[in-house]
C-alpha positions in Angstrom: -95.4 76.9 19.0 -95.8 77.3 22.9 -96.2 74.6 25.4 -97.4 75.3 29.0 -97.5 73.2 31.7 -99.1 73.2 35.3 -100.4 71.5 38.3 -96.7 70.3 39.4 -96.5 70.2 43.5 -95.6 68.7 46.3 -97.3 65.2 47.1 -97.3 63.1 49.3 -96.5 59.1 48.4 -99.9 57.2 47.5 -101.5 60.7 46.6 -102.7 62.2 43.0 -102.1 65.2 40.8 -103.2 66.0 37.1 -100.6 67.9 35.6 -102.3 69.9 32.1 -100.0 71.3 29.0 -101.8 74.2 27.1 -101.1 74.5 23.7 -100.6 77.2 21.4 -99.5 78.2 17.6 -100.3 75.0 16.1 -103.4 72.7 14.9 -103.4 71.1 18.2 -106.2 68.3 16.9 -103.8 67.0 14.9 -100.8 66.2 16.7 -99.5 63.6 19.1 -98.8 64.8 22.3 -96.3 63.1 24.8 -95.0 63.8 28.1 -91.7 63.6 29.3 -90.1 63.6 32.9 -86.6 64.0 34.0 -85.4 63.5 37.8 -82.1 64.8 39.5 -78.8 64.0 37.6 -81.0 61.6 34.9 -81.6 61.8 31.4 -85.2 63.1 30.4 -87.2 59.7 30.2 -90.6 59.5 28.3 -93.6 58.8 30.5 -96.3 58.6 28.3 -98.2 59.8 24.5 -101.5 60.3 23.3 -102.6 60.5 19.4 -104.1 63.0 17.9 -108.1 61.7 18.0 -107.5 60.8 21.9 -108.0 57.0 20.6 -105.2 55.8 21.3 -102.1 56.3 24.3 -98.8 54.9 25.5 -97.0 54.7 28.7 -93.7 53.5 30.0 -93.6 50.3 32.4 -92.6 52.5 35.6 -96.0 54.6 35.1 -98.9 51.8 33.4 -101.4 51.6 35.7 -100.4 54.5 37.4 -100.8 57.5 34.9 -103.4 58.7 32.5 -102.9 60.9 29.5 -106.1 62.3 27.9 -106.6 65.4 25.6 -109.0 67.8 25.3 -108.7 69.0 21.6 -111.4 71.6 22.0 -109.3 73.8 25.0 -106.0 72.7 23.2 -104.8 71.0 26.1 -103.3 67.7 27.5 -103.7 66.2 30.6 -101.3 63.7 33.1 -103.3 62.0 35.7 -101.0 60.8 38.1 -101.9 58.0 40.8 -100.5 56.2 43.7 -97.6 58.8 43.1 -94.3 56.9 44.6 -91.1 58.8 45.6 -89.3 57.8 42.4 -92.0 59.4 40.9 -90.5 63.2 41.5 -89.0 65.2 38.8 -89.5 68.0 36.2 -92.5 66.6 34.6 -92.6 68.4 30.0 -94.7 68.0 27.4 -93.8 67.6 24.2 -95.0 68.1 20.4 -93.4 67.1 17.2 -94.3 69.6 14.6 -93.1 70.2 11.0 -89.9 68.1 11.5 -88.9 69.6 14.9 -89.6 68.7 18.8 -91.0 71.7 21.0 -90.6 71.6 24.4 -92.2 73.2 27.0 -90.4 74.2 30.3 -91.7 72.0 32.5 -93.4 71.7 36.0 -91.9 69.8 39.2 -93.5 67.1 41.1 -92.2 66.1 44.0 -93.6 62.8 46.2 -92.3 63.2 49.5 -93.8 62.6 53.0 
């Protein structure tokens, strides 16, 4: 199982990114994807997951409204649409994958909301 994620950066507050995880070594289609964010001397904190049909996602209070997780099951890959990105925000943004009784991580990308 690999996880892959991109499209971390440096943002300013009120601005947008859409961070992707590429997926390999598993049936992608039929696995529940999340994403996972950790900031500066904090625990890693889950932001939001998506099932495995797309039909139906999750988020965390701090990001509803905010955030979009979709999936594309035919390139293997889940998305993070981030809006109105707010300073708090920043931190090394992972995907995760829970597959055949163990988590898979992948090594993250950082976002950063600074002006």
């Amino acid at each position: 199982v690999q996880l892959v994620e991109s499209g971390g950066g440096l943002v300013q507050p009120g601005g947008s990114l859409r961070l992707s995880c590429a997926a390999s070594g598993f049936t992608f289609s039929m696995y529940a994807m999340s994403w996972y964010r950790q900031a500066p001397g904090n625990e890693r904190e889950w932001v939001a997951s998506i099932l495995s049909t797309g039909d139906s996602s999750y988020y965390a209070n701090s990001v509803k409204g905010r955030f979009t997780i979709s999936r594309d099951n035919a390139k293997n890959t889940v998305y993070l649409q981030m809006n109105s990105l707010k300073p708090e925000d920043t931190a090394v943004y992972y995907c995760k994958v829970d597959y055949r009784t163990r988590t898979y991580w992948g090594l993250g990308t950082q976002v950063t909301v600074s002006s």
